[in-house]
KOLVO-59683 format. One record per residue (C-alpha): residue number from 0; x, y, z. Coordinates in Angstrom, 2 decimals. Each point is the difference from the previous one (the first is absolute). Layout:
% KOLVO-59683
[NUM [X Y Z]]
...
//
This chain:
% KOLVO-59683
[0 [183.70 25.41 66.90]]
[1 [2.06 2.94 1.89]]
[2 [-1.62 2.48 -2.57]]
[3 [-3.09 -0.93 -0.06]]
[4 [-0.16 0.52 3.77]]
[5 [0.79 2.91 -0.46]]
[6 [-2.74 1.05 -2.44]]
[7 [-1.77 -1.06 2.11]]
[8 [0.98 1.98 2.87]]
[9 [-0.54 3.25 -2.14]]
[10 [-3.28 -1.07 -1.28]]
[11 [-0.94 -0.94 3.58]]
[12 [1.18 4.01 0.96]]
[13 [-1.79 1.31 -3.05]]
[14 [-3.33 -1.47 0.56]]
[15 [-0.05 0.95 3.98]]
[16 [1.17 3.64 -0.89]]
[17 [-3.32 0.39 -2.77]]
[18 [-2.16 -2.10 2.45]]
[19 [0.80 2.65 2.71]]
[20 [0.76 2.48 -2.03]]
[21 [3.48 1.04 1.34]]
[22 [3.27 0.64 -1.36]]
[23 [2.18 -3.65 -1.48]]
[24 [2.87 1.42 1.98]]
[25 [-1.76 -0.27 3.15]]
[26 [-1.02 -3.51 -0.40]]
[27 [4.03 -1.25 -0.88]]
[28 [0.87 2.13 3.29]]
[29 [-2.66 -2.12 1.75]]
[30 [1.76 -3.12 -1.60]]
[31 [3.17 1.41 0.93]]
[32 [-0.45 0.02 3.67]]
[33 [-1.80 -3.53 -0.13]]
[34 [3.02 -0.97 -1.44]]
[35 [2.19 1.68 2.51]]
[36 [-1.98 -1.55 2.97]]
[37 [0.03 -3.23 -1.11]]
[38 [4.23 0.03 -0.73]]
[39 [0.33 1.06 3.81]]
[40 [-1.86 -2.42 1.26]]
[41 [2.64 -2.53 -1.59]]
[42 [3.22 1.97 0.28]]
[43 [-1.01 1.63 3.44]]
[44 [-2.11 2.92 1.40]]
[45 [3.10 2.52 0.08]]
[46 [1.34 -0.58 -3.58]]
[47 [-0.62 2.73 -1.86]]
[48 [-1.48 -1.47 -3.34]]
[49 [-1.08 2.05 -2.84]]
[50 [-2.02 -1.26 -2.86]]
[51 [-0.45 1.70 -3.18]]
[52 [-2.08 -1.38 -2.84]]
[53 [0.30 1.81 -3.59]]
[54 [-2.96 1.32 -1.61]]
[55 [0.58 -1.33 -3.05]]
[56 [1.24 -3.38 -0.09]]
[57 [-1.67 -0.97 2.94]]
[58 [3.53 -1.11 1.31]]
[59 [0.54 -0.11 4.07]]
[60 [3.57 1.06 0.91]]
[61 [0.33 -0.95 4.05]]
[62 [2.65 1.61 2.11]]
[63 [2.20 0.23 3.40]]
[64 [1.16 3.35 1.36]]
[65 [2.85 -0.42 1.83]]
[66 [1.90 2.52 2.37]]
[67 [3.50 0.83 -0.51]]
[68 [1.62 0.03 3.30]]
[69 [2.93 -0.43 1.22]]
[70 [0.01 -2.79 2.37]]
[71 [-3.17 -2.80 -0.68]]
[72 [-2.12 -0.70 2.77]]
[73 [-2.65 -1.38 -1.73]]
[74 [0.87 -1.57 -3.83]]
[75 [-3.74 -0.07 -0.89]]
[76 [-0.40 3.96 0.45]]
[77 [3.55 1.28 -0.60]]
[78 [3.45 -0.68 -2.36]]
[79 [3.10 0.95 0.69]]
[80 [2.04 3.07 -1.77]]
[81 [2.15 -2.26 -1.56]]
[82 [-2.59 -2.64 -1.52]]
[83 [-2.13 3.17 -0.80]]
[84 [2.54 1.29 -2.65]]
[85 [0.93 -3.12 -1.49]]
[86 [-3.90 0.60 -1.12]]
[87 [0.27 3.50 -0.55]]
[88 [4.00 1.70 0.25]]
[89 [-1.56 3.45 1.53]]
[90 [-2.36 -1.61 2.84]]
[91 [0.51 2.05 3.42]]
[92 [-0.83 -0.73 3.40]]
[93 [-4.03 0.79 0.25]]
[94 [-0.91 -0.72 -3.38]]
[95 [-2.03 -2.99 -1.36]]
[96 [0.81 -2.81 -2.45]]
[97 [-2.55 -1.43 -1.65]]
[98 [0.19 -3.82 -0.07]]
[99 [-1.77 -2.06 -2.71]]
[100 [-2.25 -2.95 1.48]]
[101 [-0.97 -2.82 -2.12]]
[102 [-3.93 -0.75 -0.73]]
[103 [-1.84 -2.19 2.85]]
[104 [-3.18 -1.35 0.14]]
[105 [-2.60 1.65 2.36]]
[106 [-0.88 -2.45 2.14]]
[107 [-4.43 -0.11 1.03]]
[108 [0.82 2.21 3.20]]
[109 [1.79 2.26 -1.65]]
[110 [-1.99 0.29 -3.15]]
[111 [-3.08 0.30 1.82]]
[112 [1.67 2.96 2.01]]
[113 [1.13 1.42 -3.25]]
[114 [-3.65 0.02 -1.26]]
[115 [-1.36 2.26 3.69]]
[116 [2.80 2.47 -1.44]]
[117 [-1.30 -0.03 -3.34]]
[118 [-3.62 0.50 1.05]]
[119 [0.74 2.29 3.16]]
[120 [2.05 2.35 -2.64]]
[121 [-2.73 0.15 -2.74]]
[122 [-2.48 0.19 2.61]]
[123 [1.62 3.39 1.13]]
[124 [0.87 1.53 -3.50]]
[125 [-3.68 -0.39 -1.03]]
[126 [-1.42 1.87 3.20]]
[127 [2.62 2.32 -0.55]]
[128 [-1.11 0.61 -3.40]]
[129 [-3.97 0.17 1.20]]
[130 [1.20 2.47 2.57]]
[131 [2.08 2.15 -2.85]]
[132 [-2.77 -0.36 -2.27]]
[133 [-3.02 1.50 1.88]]
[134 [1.20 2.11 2.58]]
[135 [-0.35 2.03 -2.82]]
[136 [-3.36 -0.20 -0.70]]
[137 [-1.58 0.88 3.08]]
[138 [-2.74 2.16 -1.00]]
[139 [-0.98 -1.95 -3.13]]
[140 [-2.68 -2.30 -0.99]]
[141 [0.70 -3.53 -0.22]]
[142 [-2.33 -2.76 -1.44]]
[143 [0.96 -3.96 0.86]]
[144 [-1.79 -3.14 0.89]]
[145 [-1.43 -1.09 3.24]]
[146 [2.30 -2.96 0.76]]
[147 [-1.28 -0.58 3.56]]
[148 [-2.70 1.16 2.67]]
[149 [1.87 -0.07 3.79]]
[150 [-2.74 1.29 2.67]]
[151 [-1.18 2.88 -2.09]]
[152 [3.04 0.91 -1.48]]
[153 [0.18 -0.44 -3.71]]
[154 [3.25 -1.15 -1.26]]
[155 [1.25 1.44 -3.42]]
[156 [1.90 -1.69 -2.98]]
[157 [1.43 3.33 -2.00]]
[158 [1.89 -2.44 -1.96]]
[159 [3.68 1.47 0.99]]
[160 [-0.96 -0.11 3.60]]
[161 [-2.74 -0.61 2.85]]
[162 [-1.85 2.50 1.88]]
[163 [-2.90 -0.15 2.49]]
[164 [-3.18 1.98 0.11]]
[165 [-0.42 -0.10 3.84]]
[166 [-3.55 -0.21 1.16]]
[167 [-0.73 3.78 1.31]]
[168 [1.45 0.88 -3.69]]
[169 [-2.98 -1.43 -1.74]]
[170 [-3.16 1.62 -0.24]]
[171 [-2.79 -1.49 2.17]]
[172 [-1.80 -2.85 -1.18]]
[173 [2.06 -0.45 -2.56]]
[174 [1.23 -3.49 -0.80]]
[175 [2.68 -1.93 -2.23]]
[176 [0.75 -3.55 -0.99]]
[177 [3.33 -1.54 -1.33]]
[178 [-0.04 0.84 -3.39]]
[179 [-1.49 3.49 0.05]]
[180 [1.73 2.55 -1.75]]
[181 [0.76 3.06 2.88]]
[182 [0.48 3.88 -0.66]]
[183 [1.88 1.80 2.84]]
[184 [2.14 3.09 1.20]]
[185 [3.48 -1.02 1.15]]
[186 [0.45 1.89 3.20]]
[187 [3.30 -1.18 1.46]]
[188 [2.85 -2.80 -0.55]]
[189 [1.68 -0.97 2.72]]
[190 [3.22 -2.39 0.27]]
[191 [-0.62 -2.51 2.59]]
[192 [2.17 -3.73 0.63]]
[193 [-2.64 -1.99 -1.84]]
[194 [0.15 2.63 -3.21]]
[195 [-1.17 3.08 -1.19]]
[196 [-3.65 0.75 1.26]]
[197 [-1.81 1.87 -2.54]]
[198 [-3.06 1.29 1.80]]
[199 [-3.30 0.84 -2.24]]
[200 [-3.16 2.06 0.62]]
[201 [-3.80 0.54 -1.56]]
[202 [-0.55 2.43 2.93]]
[203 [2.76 2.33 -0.57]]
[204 [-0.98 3.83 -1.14]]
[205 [2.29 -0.30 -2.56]]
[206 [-1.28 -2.63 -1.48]]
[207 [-3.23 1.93 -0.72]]
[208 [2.44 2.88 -1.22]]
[209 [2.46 -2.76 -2.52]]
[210 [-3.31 -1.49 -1.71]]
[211 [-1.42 3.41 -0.83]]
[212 [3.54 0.33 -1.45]]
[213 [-0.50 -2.93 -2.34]]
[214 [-3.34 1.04 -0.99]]
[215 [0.34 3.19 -0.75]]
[216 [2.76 1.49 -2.38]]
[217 [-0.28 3.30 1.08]]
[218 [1.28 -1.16 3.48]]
[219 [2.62 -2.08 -1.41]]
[220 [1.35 3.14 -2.14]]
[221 [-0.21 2.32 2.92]]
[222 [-2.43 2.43 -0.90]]
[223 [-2.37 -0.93 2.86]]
[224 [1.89 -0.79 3.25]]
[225 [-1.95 -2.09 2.73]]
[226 [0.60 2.39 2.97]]
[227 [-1.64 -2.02 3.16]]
[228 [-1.58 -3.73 0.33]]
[229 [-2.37 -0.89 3.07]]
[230 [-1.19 -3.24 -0.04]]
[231 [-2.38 -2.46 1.98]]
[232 [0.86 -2.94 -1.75]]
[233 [-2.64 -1.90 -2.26]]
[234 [-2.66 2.40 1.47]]
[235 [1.05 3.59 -1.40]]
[236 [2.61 2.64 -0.68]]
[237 [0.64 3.84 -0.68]]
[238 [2.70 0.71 -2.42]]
[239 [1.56 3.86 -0.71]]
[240 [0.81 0.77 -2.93]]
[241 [1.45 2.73 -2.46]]
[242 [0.76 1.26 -3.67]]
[243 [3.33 1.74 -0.82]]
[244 [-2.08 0.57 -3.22]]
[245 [-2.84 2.65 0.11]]
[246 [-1.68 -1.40 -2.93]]
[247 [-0.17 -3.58 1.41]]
[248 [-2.72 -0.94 2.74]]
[249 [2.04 -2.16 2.64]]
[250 [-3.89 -1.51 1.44]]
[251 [-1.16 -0.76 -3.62]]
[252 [3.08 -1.35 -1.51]]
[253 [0.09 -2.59 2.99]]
[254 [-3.40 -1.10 0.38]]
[255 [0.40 -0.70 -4.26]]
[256 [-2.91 0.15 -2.56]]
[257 [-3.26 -1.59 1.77]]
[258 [2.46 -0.68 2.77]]
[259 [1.76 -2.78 -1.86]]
[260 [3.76 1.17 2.17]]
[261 [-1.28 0.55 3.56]]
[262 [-2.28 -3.31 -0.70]]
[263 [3.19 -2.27 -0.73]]
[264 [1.28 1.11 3.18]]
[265 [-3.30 -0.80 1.91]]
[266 [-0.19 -3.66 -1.81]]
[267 [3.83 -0.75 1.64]]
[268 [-1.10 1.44 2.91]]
[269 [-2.70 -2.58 0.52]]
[270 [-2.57 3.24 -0.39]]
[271 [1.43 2.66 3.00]]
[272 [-1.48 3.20 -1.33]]
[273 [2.12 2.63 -0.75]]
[274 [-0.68 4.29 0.30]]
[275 [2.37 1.55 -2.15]]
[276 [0.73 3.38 0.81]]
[277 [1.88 3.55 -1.16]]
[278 [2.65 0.72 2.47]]
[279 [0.20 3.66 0.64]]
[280 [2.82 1.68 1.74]]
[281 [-2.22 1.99 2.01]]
[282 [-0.88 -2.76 3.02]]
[283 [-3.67 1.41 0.53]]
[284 [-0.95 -0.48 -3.13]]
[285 [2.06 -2.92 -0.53]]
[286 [-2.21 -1.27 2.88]]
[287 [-3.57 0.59 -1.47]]
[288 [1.66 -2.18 -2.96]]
[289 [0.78 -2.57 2.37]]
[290 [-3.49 0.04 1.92]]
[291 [-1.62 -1.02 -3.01]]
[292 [-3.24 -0.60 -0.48]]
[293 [-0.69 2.26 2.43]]
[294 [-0.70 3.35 0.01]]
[295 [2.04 2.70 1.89]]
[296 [-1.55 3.12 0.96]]
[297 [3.09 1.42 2.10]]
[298 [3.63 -0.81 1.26]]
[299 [2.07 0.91 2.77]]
[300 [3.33 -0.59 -0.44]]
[301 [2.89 -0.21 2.97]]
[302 [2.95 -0.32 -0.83]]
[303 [2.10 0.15 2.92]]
[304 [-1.76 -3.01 1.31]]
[305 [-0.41 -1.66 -3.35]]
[306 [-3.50 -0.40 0.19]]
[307 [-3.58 1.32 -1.91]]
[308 [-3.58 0.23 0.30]]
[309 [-2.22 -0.36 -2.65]]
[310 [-4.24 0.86 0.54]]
[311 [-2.36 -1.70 -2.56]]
[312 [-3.38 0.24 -0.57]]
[313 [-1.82 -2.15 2.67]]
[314 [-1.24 -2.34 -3.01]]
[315 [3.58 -0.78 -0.77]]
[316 [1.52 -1.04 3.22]]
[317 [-0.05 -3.45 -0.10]]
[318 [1.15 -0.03 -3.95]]
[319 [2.74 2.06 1.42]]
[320 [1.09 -2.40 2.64]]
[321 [-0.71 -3.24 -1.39]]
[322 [-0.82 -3.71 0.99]]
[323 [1.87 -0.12 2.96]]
[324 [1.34 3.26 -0.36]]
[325 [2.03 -0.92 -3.31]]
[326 [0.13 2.62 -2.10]]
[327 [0.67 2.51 2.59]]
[328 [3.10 -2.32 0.65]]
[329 [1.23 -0.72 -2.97]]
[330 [-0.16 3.93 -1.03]]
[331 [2.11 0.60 3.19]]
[332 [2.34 -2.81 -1.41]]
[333 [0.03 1.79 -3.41]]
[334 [0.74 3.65 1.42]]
[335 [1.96 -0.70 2.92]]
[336 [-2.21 1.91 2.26]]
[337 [-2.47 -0.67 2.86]]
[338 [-3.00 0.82 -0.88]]
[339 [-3.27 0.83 1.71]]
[340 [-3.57 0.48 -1.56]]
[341 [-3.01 1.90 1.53]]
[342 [-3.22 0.70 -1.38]]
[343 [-1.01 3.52 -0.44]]
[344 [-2.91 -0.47 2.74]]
[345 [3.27 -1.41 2.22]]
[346 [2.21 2.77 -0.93]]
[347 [-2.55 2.65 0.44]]
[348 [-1.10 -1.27 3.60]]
[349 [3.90 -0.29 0.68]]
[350 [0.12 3.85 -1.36]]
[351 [-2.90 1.20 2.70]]
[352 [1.51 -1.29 2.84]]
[353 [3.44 1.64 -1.24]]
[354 [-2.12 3.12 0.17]]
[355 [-1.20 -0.95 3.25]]
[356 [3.25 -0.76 1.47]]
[357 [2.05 3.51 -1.42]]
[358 [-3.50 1.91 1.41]]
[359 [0.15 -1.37 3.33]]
[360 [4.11 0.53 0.03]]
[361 [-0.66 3.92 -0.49]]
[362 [-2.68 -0.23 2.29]]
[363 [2.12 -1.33 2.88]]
[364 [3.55 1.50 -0.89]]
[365 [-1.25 3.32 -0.57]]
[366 [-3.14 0.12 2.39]]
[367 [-2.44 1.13 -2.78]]
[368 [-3.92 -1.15 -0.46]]
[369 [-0.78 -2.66 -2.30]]
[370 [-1.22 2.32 -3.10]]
[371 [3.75 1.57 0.19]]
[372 [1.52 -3.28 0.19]]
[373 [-1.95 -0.94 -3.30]]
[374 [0.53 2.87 -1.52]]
[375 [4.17 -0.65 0.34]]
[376 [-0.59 -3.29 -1.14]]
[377 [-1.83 0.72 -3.09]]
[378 [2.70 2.50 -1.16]]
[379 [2.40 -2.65 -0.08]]
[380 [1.65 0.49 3.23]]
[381 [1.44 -3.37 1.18]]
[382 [1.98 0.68 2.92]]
[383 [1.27 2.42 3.02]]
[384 [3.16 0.45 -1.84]]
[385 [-1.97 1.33 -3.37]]
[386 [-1.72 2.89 2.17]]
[387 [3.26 1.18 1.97]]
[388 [1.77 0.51 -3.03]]
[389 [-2.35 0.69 -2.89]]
[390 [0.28 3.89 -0.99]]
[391 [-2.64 2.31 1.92]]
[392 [-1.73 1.54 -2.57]]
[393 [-0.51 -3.30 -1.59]]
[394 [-2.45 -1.15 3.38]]
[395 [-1.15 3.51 -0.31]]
[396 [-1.62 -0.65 -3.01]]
[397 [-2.13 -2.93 1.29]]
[398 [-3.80 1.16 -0.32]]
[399 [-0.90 1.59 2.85]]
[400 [4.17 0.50 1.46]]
[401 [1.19 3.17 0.76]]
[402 [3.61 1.32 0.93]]
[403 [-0.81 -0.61 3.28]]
[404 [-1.78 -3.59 -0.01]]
[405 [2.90 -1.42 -2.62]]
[406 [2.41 1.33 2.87]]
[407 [-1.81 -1.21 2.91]]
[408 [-0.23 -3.31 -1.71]]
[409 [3.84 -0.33 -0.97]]
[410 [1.11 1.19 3.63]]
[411 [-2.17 -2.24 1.56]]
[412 [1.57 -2.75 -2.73]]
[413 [3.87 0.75 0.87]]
[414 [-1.20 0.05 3.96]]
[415 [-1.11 -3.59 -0.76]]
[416 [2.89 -0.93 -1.47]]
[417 [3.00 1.20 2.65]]
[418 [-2.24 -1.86 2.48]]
[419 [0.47 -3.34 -2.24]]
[420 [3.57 1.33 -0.63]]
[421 [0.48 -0.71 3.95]]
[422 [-1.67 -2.66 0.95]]
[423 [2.43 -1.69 -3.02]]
[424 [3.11 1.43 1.42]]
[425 [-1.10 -1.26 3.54]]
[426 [-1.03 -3.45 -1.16]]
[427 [3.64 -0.11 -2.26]]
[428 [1.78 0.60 3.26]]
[429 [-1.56 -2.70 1.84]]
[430 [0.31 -2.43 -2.71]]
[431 [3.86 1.08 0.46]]
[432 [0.71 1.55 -3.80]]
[433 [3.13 2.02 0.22]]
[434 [-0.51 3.99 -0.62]]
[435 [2.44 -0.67 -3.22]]
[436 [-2.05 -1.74 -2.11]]
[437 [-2.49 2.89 0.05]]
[438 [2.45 1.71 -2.13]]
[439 [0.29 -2.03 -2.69]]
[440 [-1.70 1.72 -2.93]]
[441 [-3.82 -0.96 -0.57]]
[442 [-0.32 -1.66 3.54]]
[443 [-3.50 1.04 1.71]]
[444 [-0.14 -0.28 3.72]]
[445 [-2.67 -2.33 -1.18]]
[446 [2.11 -1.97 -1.53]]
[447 [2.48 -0.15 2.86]]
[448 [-3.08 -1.69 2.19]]
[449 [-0.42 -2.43 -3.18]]
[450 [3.91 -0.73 0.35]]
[451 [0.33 -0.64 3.45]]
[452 [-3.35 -2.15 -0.11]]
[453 [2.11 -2.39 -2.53]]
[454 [3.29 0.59 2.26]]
[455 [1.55 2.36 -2.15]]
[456 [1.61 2.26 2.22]]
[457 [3.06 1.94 -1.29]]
[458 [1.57 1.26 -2.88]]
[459 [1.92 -3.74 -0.44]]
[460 [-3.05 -1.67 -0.14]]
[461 [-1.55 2.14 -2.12]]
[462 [2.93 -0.48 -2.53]]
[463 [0.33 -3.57 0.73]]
[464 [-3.30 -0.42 -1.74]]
[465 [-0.93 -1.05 -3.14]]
[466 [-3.32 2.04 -2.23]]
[467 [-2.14 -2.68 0.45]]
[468 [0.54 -0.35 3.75]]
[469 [-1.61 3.73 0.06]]
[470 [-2.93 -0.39 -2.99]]
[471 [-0.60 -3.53 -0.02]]
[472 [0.42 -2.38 -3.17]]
[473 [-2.32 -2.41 -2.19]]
[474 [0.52 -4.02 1.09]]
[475 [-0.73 -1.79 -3.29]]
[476 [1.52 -3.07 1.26]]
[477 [-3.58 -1.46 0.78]]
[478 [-2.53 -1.11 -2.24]]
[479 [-1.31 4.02 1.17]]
[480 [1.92 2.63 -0.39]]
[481 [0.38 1.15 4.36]]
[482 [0.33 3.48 1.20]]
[483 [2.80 0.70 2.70]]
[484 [-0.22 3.49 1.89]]
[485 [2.67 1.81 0.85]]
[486 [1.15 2.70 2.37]]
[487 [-1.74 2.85 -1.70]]
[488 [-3.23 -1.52 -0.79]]
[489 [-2.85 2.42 -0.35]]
[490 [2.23 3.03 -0.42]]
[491 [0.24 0.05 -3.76]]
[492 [3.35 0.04 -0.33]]
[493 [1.18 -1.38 -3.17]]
[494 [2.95 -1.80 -0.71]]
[495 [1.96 2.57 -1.69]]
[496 [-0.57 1.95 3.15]]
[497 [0.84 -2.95 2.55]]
[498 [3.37 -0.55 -1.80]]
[499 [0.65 3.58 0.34]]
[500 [-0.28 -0.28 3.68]]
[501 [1.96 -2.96 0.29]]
[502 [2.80 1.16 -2.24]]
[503 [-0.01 3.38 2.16]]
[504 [0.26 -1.96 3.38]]
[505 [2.87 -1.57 -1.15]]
[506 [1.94 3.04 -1.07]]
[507 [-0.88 1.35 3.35]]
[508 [1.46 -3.32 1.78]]
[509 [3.03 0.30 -1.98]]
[510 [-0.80 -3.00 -2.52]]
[511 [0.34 1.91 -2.84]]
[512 [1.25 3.43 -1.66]]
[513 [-1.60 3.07 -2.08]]
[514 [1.83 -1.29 -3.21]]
[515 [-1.76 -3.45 0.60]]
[516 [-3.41 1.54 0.16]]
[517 [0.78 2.16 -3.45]]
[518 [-1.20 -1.48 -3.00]]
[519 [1.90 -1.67 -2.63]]
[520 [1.25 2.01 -2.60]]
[521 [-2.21 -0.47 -3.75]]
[522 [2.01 -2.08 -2.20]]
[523 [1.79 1.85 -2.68]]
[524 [-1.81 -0.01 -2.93]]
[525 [1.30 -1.80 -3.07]]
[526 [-0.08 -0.35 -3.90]]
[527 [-3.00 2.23 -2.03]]
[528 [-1.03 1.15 3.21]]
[529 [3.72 1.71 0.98]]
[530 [0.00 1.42 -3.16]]
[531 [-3.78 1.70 0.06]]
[532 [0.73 1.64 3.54]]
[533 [3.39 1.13 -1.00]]
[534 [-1.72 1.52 -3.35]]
[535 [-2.45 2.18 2.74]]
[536 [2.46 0.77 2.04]]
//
């Protein structure tokens, strides 16, 4: 009878370590503790009891630890020195003598206690083992079975594991029943005190970018590499994409003969259209890629402010925007830049009253008539600053300039601009900017007026400041990307150059020294290339 209980125990550990699928070892440690709980209960809550049950045989060997001291204050817990060595002969003070205990039976308190231990202990070893298993497959595709629907949120049997689908991670309108077999991107796992969470997505970029991975070989080998993914989930997306391979077109190998690849992506998209397009690593014309359908007739890049505009034909502005301006957005998504479009009608308007605007600035600035003012204009002039310092002979040459004109002209320019110069100085005084900070290399008195309007007003503020604070930055962290000005708005200062300042006002305030402003040293070189510059030298 004794060994068939225990076969039975072992079977009993066997089956829940498969059914679980955890290690046997586990499941006996589980056991193990039952067993321990349920012998304190009867010999008392501060006996130290250890249970041990063999792998094996099946066989459960019970124990009492007992502390060698030298006076007993408590005979349940602790044995004398002497009593200790008649067990064991070298048994010192502060060791522990294990004390055989007989078999009991587990009474139904204690057996049902046992049983919470069991289940609490296999309970944590198999989310631990969910957890272990597919943190490390965040980024992969996972298919499963739709075990439950909770309020939108689709709940996942992968088999080894549960995940949810939450409800803004499915693509609109689409629906699933219990039973329906589910294809999603694992995004994150999280531990949490009810188990792993394994959190799915349909909406995910990457999703887009892991199914063209399964459907096309070439993608899977690494000869094309999917460089950006912009989607509007289950309506359409823009996808970048390139060939390490010159003889291998990335567009044609991923939209498959009569489409066949880029349709099985459609088909588990529930039909969102997809663009596929050549990334470039030239943004403008990685941009025309982006904007199509469309047509572009010209682009303006800027680069400082990370933005571009593009001017199409007047027939293809809406086909370059979009419904609802989509495909202008999702090529912004797909580039990473903000993107404006004009038609040529709008951009040539837009480039008369430029003309306008420059004429009449000549016209007042330098007191000249309107046809002079033009005539400035149309050579290409576009500010005070161009005439003062533009070479003489190169005014001079203007049809119908002399000597004398281009001089008059350029006087009459640098006049205009020491009167600016103090009215600046003036208004930087009032605004209280310290006389210092005008000498920090590439500060305008301009610019001082600019500083002390955003209460910038000596060389420690100056240095205190970070780039952006001066040029302004991109905020993507709306569904738009959001431009913030800074300081130095509308003086063209790039960022380069606004680091340089800041880096120079804190030299000057003592932050910093020459050797931290020097750049680092080129790494040595190494290997073939060591051995081809020593061979020149």
């Amino acid at each position: 009878m004794v060994s068939a209980n225990r076969l039975e125990l072992l079977q009993i550990a066997e089956a829940v370590a498969r059914d679980k699928v955890i290690d046997k070892s586990i499941v006996l440690e589980a056991m193990e503790d039952a067993i321990q709980k349920a012998a304190k209960s009867r010999y008392g809550q501060e006996t130290e009891i250890r249970a041990e049950i063999n792998p094996k045989s099946g066989e459960i060997r019970l124990s009492r630890l007992m502390l060698v001291v030298d006076a007993v204050d408590n005979d349940n817990i602790e044995i004398s020195v002497d009593d200790a060595r008649r067990k064991n002969p070298a048994a010192q003070t502060g060791d522990y003598i294990a004390e055989t205990l007989p078999p009991f039976d587990f009474g139904r308190i204690a057996a049902q206690s046992a049983k919470q231990v069991i289940v609490q202990k296999v309970r944590d070893a198999e989310r631990d083992r969910q957890y272990q298993e597919y943190k490390d497959r965040i980024g992969d595709i996972v298919n499963g079975l739709v075990k439950r629907v909770e309020y939108g949120n689709v709940i996942v049997d992968l088999g080894r594991g549960e995940a949810i689908v939450r409800r803004d991670e499915l693509l609109p309108r689409e629906l699933f029943r219990v039973g329906d077999r589910v294809r999603a991107y694992v995004y994150d796992v999280r531990r949490e005190p009810r188990g792993p969470q394994i959190f799915l997505s349909r909406t995910h970029p990457q999703f887009m970018a892991k199914l063209f991975g399964q459907e096309v070989p070439e993608i899977y080998d690494g000869v094309i590499e999917i460089k950006a993914v912009a989607r509007d989930p289950g309506s359409r997306a823009k996808i970048a994409v390139i060939s390490r391979d010159g003889s291998i077109d990335p567009v044609g190998a991923c939209v498959g003969m009569r489409g066949s690849r880029v349709q099985a992506v459609v088909q588990e998209l529930q039909g969102e259209k997809i663009d596929i397009i050549p990334w470039n690593l030239d943004a403008a014309t990685f941009i025309v890629n982006a904007l199509q359908p469309a047509q572009v007739v010209k682009v303006v890049l800027d680069e400082d402010s990370e933005k571009i505009e593009v001017v199409v034909p007047d027939d293809q502005l809406s086909l370059a925007i979009g419904r609802r301006g989509q495909n202008v957005r999702l090529a912004s998504q797909l580039t990473g830049w903000d993107i404006d479009i004009l038609t040529e009608a709008e951009e040539s308007e837009r480039r008369q009253k430029e003309f306008v605007s420059r004429s009449q600035l000549f016209m007042d600035a330098l007191d000249v008539d309107e046809t002079l003012g033009q005539l400035l204009a149309a050579e290409g002039f576009t500010s005070i600053e161009d005439l003062a310092y533009v070479e003489i002979m190169e005014l001079a040459s203007i049809e119908g300039f002399d000597e004398d004109m281009a001089a008059e002209v350029q006087n009459r320019a640098v006049d205009h601009l020491a009167r600016i110069e103090a009215e600046h100085d003036m208004k930087r005084r009032e605004l209280g900017v310290e006389d210092e900070l005008k000498e920090v290399p590439g500060v305008t008195t301009a610019m001082l007026v600019a500083f002390g309007e955003n209460d910038i007003k000596n060389v420690e503020d100056l240095a205190g400041c970070a780039t952006d604070d001066l040029v302004g930055w991109i905020d993507r962290s709306g569904p738009e990307p959001r431009r913030e000005a800074g300081a130095l708005d509308g003086f063209e200062v790039s960022r380069d150059e606004a680091e340089s300042m800041i880096m120079q006002a804190r030299l000057k305030a003592g932050w910093i020294t020459e050797a931290d402003l020097a750049p680092a040293p080129a790494p040595a070189p190494e290997g073939e290339e060591a051995e081809a510059e020593a061979a020149q030298a």
